[in-house]
C-alpha positions in Angstrom: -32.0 66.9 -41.9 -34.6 68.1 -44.6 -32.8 67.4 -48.0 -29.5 65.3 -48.9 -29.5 65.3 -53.2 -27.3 63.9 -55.1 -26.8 63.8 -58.5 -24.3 63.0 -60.7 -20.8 61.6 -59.6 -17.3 62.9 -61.1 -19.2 65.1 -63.6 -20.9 67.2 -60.8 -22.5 67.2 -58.0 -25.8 68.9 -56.1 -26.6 68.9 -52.3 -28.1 70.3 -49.7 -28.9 69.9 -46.0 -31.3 71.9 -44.1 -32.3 71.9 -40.5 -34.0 74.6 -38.2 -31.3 74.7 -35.6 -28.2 74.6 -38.3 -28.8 76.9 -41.1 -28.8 76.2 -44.4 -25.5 75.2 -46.4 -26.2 74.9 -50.4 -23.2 73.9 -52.9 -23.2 73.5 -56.3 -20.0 71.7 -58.1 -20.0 71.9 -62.0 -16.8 71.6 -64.1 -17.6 75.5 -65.0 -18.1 76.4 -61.6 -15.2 75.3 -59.6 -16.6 75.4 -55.6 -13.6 77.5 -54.8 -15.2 80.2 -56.6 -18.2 80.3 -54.1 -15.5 80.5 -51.3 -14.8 84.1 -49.7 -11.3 84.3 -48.3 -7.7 83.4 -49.9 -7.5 79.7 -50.7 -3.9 79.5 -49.4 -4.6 79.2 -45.8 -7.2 81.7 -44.6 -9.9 79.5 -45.4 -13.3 80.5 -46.4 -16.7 81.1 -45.5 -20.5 79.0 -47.0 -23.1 81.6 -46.5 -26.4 80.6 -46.0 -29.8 82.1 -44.7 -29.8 81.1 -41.8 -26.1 80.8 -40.6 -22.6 81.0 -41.5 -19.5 78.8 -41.7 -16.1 79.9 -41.7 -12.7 78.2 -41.9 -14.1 75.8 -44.3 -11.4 74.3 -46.5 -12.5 71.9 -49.6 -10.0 69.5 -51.6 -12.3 69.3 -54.8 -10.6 66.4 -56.2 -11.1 64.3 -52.8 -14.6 65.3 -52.6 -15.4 64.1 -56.4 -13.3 60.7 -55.5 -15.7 60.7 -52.8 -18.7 60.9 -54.5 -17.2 58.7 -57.4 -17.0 55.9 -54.5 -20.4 56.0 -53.7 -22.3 56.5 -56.5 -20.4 54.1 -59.1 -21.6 50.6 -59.4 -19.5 47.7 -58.5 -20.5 45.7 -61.2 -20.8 42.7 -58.8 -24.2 40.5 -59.5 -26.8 40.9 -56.7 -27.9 37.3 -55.9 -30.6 38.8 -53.9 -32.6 41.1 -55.3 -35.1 42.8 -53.4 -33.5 41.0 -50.5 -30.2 42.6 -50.0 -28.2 45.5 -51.9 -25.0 44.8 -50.8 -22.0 47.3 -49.9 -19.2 46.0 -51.7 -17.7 49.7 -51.7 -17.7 49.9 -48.1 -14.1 49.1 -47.0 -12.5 51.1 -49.6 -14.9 54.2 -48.7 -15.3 53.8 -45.1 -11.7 51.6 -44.1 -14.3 48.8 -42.9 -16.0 46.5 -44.7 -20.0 45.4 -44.6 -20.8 41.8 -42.3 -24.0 40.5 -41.6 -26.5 40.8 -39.2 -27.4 37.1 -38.7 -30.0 37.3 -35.9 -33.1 37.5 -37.4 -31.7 36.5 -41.2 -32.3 32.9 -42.8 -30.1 30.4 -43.2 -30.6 30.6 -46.8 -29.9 34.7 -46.9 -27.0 34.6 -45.0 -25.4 32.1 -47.1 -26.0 34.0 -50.3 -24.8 37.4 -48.6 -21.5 35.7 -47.2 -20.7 34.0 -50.5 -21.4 37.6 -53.0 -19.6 39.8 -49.8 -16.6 36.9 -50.5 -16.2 37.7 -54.0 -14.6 40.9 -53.5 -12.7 40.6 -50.3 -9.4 38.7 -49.9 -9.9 38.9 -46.3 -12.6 37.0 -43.7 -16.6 38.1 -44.4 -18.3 37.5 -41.0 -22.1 37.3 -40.0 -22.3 38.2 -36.3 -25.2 36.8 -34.2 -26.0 33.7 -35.9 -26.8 30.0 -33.2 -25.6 27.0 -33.5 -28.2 25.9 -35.1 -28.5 28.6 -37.8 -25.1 28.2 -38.7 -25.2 24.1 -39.5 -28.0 24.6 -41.1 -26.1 27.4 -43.4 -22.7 24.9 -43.8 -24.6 21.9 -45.3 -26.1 25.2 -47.8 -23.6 27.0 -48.5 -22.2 27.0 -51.8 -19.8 29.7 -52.4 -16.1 29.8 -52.2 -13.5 29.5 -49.2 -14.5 27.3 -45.9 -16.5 28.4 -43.0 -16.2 28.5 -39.5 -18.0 28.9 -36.3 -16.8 30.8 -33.1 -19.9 29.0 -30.7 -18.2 32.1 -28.1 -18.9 34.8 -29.9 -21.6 33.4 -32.1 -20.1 34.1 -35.4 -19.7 32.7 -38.8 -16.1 33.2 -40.3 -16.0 32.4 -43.9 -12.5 32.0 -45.3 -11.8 32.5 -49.1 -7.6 32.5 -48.8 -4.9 32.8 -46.4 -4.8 36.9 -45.4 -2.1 39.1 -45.8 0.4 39.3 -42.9 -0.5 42.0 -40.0 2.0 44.9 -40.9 4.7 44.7 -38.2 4.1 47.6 -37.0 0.9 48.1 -36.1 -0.6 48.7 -32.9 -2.4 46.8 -31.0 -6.1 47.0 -29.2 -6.2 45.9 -25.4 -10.2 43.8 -25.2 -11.2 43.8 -21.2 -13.9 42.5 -19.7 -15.1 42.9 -15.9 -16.2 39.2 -15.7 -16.2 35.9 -17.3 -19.8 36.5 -17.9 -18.8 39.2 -20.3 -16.5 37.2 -22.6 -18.8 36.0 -25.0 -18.8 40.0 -25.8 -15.7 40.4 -26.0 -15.1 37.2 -28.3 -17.0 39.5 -30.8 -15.1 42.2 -30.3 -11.3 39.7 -30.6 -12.8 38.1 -33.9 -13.9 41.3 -35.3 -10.4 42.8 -35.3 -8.7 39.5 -36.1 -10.7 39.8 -39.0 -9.3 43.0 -40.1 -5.6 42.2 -39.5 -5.9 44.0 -35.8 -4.3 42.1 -33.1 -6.3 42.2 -30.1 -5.0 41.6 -26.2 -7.4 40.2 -24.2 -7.4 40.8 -20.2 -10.3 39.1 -18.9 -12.2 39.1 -15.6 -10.6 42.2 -13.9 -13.8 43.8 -12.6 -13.5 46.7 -9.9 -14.6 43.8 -7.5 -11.0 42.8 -7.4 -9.4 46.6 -8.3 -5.8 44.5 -7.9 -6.3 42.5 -10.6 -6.1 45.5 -13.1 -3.8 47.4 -11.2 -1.3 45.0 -11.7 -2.4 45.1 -15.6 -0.9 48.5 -15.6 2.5 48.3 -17.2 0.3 46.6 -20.2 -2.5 48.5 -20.8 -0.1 51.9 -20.7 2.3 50.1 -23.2 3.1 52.7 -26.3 2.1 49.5 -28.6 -1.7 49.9 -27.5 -3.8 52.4 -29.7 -6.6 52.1 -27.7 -8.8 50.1 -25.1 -12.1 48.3 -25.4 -13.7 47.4 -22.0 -16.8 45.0 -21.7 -19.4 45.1 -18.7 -22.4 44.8 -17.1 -23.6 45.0 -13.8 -22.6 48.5 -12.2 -20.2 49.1 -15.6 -17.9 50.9 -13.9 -14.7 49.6 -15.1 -14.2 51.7 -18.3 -13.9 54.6 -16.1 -11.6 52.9 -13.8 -9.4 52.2 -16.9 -9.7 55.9 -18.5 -7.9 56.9 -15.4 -4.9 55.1 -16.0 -4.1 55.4 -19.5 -3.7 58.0 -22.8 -5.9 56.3 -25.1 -9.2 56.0 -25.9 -11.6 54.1 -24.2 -14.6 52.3 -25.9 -17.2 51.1 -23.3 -19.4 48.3 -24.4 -22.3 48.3 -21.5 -22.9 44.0 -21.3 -26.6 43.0 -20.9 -25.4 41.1 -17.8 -26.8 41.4 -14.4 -30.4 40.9 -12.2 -33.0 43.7 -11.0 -32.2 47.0 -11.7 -29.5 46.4 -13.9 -31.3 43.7 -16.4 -30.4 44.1 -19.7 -27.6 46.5 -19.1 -29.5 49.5 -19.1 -27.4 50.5 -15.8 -24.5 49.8 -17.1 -25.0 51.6 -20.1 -26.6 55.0 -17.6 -22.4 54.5 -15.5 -20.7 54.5 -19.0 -22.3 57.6 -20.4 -21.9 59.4 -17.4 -18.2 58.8 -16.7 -16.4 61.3 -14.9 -13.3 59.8 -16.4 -12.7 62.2 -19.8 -11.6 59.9 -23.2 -14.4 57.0 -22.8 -16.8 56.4 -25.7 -19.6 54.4 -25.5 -21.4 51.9 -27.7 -24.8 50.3 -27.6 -25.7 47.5 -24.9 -23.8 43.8 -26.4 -22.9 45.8 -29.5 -18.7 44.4 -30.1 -19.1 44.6 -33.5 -19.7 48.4 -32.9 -16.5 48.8 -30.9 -14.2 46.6 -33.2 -15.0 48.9 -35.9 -14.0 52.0 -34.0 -10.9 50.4 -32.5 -10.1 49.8 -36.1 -10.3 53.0 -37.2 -8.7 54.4 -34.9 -5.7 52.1 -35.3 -6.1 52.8 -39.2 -6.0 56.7 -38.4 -2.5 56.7 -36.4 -0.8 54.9 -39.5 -1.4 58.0 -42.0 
């Protein structure tokens, strides 16, 4: 991308993005201007077409209102104080834009930054702020610190601070909910970031543990649960060969998130060959995260939950 500008919020609004292999797209949205007006095409269902120099788009649809709400979003301020400035700008927008809220790196963050991100992220969430990645140590040093409001607490599993600031609102009843596998026990730690991720977001997660394709009967027999209509989708955790996400994919409808697990020896250290099975599935409907990264499939479990209750 060349250029992304913008300026202005609700008033108006200037962009552009550039790129060799994509053309050109240039809008302009003033209050004089509406963008309709630079569409071709009827707007009641034909759609349109952006012209540019180097390429065309057609079938283009714009709500105007939604995209100035949009930009309204991200450009207004919160009017929350910054306790760290020059530190940290925080996100405080970020669940109402994006449906999932900002949490903390803790691994390479002090004890004394995390505390002061957790408490300001705290003051505009009813539900749990977490800081993923944080040791034991790290997090007793940031409880005899911390401050702010609510209580904290420590998930030594999955390596996470929780920080509480009131009881949450109650899991709508009819939500769906998000199957966590992993292939071994060595895995669970993973996967503990992945369950405390969605608990945090009102997601009720189903954990199957230890059903690698070492013992393939121990997830065939899981097969009346994980092709339940109350699952939205299926987050599998593992390292060595990683091949249970495809496994999985063959037996159900939903989406699969693979999270490659930097477990195993030799070749497969770190899970780089775990990660190398999970993007080349054969098995169609598997996506795949980074290597240890549960936080990353929580938050697209979530959404994807989040998107089948429009």
């Amino acid at each position: 991308m060349r250029s992304l500008v913008l300026r202005g919020a609700r008033a108006g609004l200037n962009y552009a993005i550039g790129g060799a292999n994509f053309g050109r797209i240039a809008m302009k949205m003033r209050g004089s201007r509406p963008l309709r007006a630079m569409f071709s095409g009827n707007a009641g269902g034909g759609g349109g077409e952006v012209g540019g120099r180097e390429g065309k788009f057609s079938g283009i649809r714009l709500n105007e209102a939604a995209l100035a709400d949009l930009v309204g979003v991200v450009c207004e301020d919160t009017g929350v104080e910054n306790p760290l400035e020059g530190v940290a700008e925080l996100d405080h927008k970020r669940r109402e834009r994006t449906h999932f809220p900002e949490v903390v790196f803790g691994e390479t963050k002090t004890p004394s930054q995390i505390s002061s991100i957790l408490s300001s992220l705290s003051s505009t969430s009813s539900l749990p702020v977490l800081a993923t990645r944080v040791s034991p140590e790290i997090f007793a040093e940031v409880q005899r610190i911390y401050q702010g409001p609510g209580s904290l607490e420590y998930n030594e599993t999955a390596k996470m601070i929780i920080l509480r600031t009131s009881d949450p609102p109650q899991i709508p009843p009819n939500r769906k909910t998000v199957i966590v596998c992993t292939a071994g026990t060595t895995d669970i730690p993973i996967a503990e970031e992945v369950s405390q991720t969605l608990l945090s977001s009102q997601i009720p997660p189903l954990r199957i543990y230890d059903c690698g394709v070492a013992g393939l009967h121990r997830i065939l027999k899981k097969i009346p649960i994980i092709t339940s209509p109350d699952v939205a989708c299926i987050i599998v955790c593992a390292g060595m060969d990683g091949a249970l996400p495809s496994v999985i994919s063959g037996l159900v409808k939903v989406p699969v998130i693979a999270v490659p697990t930097s477990v195993g020896y030799g070749y497969g250290s770190g899970g780089n060959a775990a990660l190398g099975t999970m993007l080349n599935s054969c098995s169609p409907g598997v996506c795949v995260v980074n290597i240890d990264n549960g936080f990353g499939a929580a938050s697209v479990a979530y959404k994807i939950v989040k998107g089948g209750e429009k």
